[in-house]
C-alpha positions in Angstrom: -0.6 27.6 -100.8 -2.1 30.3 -98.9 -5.3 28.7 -98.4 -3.8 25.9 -97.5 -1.4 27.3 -95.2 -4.8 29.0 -93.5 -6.7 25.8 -93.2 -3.7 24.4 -91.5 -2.9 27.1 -89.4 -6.5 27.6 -88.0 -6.4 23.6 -87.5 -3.6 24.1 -85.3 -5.0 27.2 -83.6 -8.3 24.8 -83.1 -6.6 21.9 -81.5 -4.3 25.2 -79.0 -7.9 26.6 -78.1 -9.3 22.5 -77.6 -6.4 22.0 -75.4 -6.4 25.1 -73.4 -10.1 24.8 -72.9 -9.9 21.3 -71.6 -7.1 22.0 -69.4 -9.3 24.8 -67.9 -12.5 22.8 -67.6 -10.7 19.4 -66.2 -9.5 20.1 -62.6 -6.9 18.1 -61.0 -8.3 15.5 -58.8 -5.8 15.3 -56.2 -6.3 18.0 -53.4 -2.4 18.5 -52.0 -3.4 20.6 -49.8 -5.7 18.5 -47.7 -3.0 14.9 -48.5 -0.1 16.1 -47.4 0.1 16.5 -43.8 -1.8 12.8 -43.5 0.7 11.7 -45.8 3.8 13.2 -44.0 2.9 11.7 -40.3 2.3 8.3 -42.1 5.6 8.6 -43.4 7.1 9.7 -39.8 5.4 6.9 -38.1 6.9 4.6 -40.8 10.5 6.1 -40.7 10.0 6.0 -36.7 9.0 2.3 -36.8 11.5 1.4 -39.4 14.6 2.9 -37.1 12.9 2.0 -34.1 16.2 0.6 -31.2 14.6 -2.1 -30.3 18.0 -3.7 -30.2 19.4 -0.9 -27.7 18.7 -1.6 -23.9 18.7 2.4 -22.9 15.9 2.6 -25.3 14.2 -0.2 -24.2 14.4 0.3 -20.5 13.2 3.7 -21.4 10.0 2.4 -23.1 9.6 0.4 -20.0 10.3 3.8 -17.7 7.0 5.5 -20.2 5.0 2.3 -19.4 6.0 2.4 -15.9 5.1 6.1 -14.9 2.1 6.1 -17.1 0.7 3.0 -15.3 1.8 4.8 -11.7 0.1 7.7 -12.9 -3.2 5.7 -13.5 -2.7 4.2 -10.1 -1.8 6.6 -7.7 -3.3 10.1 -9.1 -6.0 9.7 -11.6 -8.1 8.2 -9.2 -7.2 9.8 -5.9 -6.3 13.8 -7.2 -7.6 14.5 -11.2 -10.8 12.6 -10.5 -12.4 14.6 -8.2 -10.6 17.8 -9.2 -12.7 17.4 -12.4 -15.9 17.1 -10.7 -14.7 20.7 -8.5 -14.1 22.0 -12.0 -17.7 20.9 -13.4 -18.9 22.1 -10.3 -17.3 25.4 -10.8 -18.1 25.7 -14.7 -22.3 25.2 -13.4 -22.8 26.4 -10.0 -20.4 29.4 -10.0 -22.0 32.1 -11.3 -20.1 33.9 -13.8 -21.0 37.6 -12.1 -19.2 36.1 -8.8 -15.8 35.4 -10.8 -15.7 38.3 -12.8 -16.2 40.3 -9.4 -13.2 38.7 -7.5 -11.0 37.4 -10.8 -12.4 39.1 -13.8 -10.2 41.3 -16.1 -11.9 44.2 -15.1 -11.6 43.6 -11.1 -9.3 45.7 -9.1 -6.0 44.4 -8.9 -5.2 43.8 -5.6 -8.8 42.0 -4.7 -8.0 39.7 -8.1 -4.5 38.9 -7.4 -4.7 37.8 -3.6 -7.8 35.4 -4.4 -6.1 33.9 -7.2 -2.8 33.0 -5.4 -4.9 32.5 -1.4 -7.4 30.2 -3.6 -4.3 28.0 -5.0 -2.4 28.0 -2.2 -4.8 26.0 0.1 -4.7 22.7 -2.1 -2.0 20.3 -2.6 -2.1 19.5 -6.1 0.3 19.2 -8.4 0.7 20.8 -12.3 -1.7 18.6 -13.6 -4.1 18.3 -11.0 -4.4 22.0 -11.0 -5.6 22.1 -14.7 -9.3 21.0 -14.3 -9.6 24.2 -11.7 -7.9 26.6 -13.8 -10.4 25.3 -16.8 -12.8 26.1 -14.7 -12.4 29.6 -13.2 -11.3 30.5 -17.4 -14.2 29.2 -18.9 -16.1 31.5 -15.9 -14.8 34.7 -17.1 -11.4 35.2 -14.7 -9.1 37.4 -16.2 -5.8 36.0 -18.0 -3.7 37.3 -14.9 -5.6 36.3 -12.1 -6.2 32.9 -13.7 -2.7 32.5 -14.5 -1.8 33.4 -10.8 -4.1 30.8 -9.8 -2.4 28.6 -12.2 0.9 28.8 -10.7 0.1 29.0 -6.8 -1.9 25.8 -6.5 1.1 23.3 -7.6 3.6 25.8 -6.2 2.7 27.6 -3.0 1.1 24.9 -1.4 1.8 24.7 2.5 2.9 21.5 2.5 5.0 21.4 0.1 7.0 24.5 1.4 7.4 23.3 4.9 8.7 19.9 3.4 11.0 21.5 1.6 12.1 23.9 4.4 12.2 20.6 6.8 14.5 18.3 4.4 16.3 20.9 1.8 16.8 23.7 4.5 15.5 26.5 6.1 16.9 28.9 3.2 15.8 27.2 0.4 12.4 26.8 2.5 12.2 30.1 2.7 13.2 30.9 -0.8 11.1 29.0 -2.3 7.9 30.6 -0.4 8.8 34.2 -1.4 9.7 33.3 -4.8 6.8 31.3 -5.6 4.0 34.1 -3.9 6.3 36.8 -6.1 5.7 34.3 -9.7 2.4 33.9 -9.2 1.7 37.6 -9.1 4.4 39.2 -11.1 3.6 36.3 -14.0 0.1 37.0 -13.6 0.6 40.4 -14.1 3.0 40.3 -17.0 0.6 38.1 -19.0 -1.9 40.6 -18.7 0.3 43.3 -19.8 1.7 41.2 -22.7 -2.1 40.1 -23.9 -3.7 43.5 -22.5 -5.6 44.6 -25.8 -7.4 41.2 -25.9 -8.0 41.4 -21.8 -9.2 45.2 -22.6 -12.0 43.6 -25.1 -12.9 40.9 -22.5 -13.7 43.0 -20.1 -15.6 45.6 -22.2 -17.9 42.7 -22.9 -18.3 41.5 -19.6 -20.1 44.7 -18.9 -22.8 44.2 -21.3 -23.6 40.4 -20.3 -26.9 40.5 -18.2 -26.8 39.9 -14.7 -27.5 35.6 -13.9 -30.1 34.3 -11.9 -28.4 33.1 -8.6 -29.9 30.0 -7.9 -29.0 29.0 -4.7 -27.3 31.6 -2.1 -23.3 31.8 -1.4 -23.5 29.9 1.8 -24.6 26.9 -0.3 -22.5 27.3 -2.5 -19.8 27.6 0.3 -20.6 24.7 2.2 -20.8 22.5 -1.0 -17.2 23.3 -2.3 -15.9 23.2 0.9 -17.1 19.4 0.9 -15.9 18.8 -2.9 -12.1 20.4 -1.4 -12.4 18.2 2.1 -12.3 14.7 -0.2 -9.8 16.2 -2.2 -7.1 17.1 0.3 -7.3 14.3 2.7 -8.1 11.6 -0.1 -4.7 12.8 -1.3 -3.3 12.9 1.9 0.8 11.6 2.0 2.5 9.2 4.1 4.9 11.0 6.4 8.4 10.5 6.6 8.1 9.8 10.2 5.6 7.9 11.9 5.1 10.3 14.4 3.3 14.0 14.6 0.6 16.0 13.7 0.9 15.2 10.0 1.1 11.2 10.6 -2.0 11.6 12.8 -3.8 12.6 9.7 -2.5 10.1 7.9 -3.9 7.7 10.0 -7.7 8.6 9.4 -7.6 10.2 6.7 -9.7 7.7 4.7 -12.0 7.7 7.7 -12.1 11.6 7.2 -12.4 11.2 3.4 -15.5 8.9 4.0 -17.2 11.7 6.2 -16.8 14.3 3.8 -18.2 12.1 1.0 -21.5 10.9 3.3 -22.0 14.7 3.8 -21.8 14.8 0.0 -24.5 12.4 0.1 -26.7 14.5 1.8 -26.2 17.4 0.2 -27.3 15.8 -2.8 -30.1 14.7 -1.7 -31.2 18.3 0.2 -30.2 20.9 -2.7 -29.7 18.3 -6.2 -33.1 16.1 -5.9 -31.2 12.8 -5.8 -33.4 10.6 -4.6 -32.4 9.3 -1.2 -32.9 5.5 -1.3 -30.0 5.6 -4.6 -27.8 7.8 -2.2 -28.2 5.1 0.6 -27.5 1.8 -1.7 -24.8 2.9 -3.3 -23.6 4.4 0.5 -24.0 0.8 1.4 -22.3 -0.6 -1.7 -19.0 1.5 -0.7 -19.2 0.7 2.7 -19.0 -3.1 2.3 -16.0 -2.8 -0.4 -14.4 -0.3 2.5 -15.0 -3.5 4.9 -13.8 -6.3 2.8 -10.7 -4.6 1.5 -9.4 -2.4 3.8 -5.9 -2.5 2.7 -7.1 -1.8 -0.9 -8.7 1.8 0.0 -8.7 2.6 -3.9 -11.3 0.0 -4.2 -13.9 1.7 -2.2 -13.4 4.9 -3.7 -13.3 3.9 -7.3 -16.8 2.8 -6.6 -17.6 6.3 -4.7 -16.9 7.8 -7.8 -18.8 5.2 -10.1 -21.6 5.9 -7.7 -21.1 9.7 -8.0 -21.6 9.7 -11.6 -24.6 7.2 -11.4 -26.1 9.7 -9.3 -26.0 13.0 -11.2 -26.6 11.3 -14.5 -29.6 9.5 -13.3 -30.8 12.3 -12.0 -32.4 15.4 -14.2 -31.6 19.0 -13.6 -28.6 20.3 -12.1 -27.0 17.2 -11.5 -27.2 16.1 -14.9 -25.7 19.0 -16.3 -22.5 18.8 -13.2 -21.8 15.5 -14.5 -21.6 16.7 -18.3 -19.5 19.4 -17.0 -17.3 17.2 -15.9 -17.1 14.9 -18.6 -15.6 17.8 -20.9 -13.0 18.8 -18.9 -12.1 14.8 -18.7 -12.3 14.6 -22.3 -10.3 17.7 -23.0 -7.8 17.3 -20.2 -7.1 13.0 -19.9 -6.1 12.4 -23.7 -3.0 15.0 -23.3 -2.2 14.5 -19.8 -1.4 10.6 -21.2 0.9 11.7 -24.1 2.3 14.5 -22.0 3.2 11.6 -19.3 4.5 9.2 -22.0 6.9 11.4 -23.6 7.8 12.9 -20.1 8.6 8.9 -18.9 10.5 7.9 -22.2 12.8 10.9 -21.9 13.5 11.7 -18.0 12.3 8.2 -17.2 10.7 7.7 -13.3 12.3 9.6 -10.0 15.0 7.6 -9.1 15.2 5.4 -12.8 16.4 6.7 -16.2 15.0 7.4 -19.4 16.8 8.3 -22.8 18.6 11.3 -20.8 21.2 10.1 -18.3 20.8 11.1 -14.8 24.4 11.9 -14.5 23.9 14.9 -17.5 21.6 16.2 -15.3 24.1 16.0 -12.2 27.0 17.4 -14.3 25.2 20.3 -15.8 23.6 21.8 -12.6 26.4 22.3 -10.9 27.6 25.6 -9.2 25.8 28.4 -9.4 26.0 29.7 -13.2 23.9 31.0 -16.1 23.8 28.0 -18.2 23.2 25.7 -14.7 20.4 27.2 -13.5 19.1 28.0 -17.3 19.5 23.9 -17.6 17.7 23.1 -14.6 14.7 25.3 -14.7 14.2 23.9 -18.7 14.6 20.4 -17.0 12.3 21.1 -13.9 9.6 22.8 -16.6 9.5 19.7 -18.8 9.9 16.8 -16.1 6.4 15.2 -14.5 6.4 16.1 -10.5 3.6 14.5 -8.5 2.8 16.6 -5.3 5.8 16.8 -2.7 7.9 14.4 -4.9 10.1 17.0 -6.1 12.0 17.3 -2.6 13.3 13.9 -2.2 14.1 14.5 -6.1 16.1 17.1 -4.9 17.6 15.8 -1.5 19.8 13.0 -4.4 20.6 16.3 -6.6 21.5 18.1 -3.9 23.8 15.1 -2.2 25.5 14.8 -6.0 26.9 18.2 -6.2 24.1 20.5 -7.4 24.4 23.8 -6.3 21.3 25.5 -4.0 20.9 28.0 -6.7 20.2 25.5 -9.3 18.0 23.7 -7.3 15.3 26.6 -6.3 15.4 27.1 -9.6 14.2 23.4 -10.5 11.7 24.3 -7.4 10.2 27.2 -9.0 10.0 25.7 -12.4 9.1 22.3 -12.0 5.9 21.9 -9.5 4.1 24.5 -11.8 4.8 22.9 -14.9 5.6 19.8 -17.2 5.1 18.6 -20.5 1.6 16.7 -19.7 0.7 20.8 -18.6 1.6 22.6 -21.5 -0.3 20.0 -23.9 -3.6 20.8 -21.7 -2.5 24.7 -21.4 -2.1 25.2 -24.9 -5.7 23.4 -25.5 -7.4 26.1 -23.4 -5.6 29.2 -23.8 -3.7 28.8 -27.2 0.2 28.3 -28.4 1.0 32.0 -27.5 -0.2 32.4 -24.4 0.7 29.0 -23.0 4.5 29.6 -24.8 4.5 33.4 -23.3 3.9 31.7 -19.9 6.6 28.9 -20.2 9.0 31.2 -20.9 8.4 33.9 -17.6 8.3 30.5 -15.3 11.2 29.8 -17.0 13.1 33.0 -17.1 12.2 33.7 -13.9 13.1 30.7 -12.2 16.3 30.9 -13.7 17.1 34.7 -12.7 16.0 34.1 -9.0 18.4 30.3 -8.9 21.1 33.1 -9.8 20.4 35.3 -7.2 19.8 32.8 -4.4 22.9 30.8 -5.5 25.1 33.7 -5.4 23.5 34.7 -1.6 23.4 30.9 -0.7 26.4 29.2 -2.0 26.7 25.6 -1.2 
């Protein structure tokens, strides 16, 4: 019985060691880690598509309203604004040199210097927040320091000359005015808070800058000057806005400003020919080619310069050396930048819905929750201004309804303080470049900001 009882107990202690051997040697072939994330967005997509309203007209008016501003959006400022501020930003990225941005903007320049460049440089285009993302790119990818470049950040969509006098001319003098000295105050203040809140990392950036060897300039500054100076000139007056009026200074512009556009991008011409070794008889045809669209559809300006900016990028990538690499310079920012800006302006369009339409979030919730001059009303309406899509100058008519349907003045400088500067197409593209902390840190001092000074200016202000 004993011996027996051994041969049986070893037979069992034989098949316990088999089984725990095999368990160990025979992995599981399903990596969890790696399926489930795929496996939980297929699910979302199918619970989405499964509940989908179809049947509800809000929704589908509001899928319309995404359509809608996405196409506009296309139309009206791919072309005419992002385009060419992505060839400034490829321009910036390859013929700035890094030892010129690290002098005026880099985390180790004096304050003062940094600081006034940052918010002079943004002020002098009228962009708007997305528009302003290919330059920021640009001037972070150089070396500028996270304050400067965040000052820069917020002053192009929201200290703009243009915009400010609009808004004194059609919202009033005060809220003109307010808006000026609270938008030159964000850009500085919030670029200086970011570099406090992130100093340790701006501390190592600039210990490193010192030990990066001094580049080879290239070309002199008065080159340089003259060529971004050209690059800004088609810009601005390419997106140039109809006037109110048909009557002034500002109309006058108006009135040539394709012809003004055209001059600055013959110049351009030239100077690609003189400094990039473009070969002159390609500059001339395709000159010539935009020329003759220009003449046979001169109520269709978009035509010519789509094909300016075909023939811009035939140029510098048939062309070896510096133009070459401009062009591929430019093609990552597009790449990085265009894919987010699309979803951001999607989302943006199915929620708020168009200025002057509706998305999923009635107008009139909007109306009755910025109202007076209180905490939760100007809170509301700088969360609302941040997230909502403004092109440039479109806020102020946005306003002028608000205004008209009982929203107090405090409320709405806070919607101006929050809203040019960002939306939800800019935070997809900020958070690509700078990270989810830094780009939520930022949201929140536009947004806490805006909010404290709408309280301030409401209670000074009533209306």
């Amino acid at each position: 019985m004993t011996n027996g009882a051994s041969i049986a107990d070893n037979g069992k202690a034989f098949e316990t060691a088999e089984d725990t051997q095999d368990t160990e040697v025979r992995p599981s072939i399903i990596d969890w880690k790696s399926l489930w994330k795929p496996m939980s967005v297929l699910a979302g997509v199918f619970l989405v598509f499964f509940w989908l309203p179809v049947e509800n007209s809000r929704f589908t008016g509001a899928v319309v309203e995404s359509l809608a501003l996405a196409k506009w959006y296309a139309r009206e400022h791919v072309l005419l604004c992002l385009v060419p501020a992505f060839f400034i930003a490829g321009a910036i990225s390859v013929f700035v040199s890094q030892a010129a941005v690290m002098k005026y903007l880099g985390a180790g320049a004096r304050k003062v210097l940094s600081y006034s460049v940052a918010s002079i440089s943004g002020s002098i285009l009228a962009v708007c927040s997305c528009t302003v993302l290919p330059l920021f790119a640009g001037i972070w990818k150089r070396g500028a320091g996270l304050g400067p470049a965040i000052a820069f950040l917020y002053s192009g969509p929201a200290i703009n000359v243009l915009a400010i006098v609009l808004t004194a001319r059609v919202l009033g003098i005060e809220i003109g005015i307010g808006r000026a000295v609270g938008a030159i105050l964000f850009s500085v203040v919030i670029g200086l808070m970011m570099h406090f809140l992130f100093r340790k990392e701006e501390r190592a950036r600039a210990e490193a800058a010192l030990h990066m060897p001094e580049p080879e300039v290239e070309r002199p500054l008065w080159q340089n000057v003259v060529y971004f100076a050209t690059l800004v000139g088609i810009l601005v007056f390419a997106t140039w806005g109809k006037p109110a009026e048909p009557t002034g200074l500002w109309h006058a512009v108006y009135s040539v400003k394709w012809l003004v556009t055209g001059l600055f991008a013959a110049f351009l011409g030239f100077l690609l020919v003189l400094w990039f070794q473009v070969k002159a008889v390609k500059v001339a045809l395709s000159g010539a080619a935009v020329l003759i669209l220009a003449y046979l559809f001169p109520h269709e300006p978009l035509i010519a310069f789509s094909a300016g900016i075909v023939a811009l990028a035939y140029l510098t990538t048939t062309t070896r050396g510096e133009a070459e690499t401009w062009f591929l310079s430019t093609w990552d920012f597009a790449r990085q930048i265009l894919p987010l800006l699309f979803a951001g302006v999607l989302v943006a369009g199915l929620l708020l819905g168009r200025p002057g339409s509706e998305g999923l979030i009635p107008s009139r919730w909007v109306s009755a929750l910025v109202g007076g001059n209180s905490l939760g009303a100007n809170l509301f309406s700088s969360v609302v201004g941040a997230f909502m899509y403004f092109a440039t100058l479109t806020e102020v008519p946005i306003l002028q309804g608000l205004l008209g349907a009982g929203m107090g003045k405090g409320p709405a400088l806070a919607l101006l303080l929050a809203g040019p500067a960002l939306s939800l197409p800019n935070m997809l593209v900020i958070r690509s470049v700078l990270g989810t902390k830094k780009t939520a840190a930022f949201v929140s001092l536009v947004v806490i900001m805006a909010t404290l000074s709408g309280m301030i200016f409401g209670h000074f202000f009533a209306a």
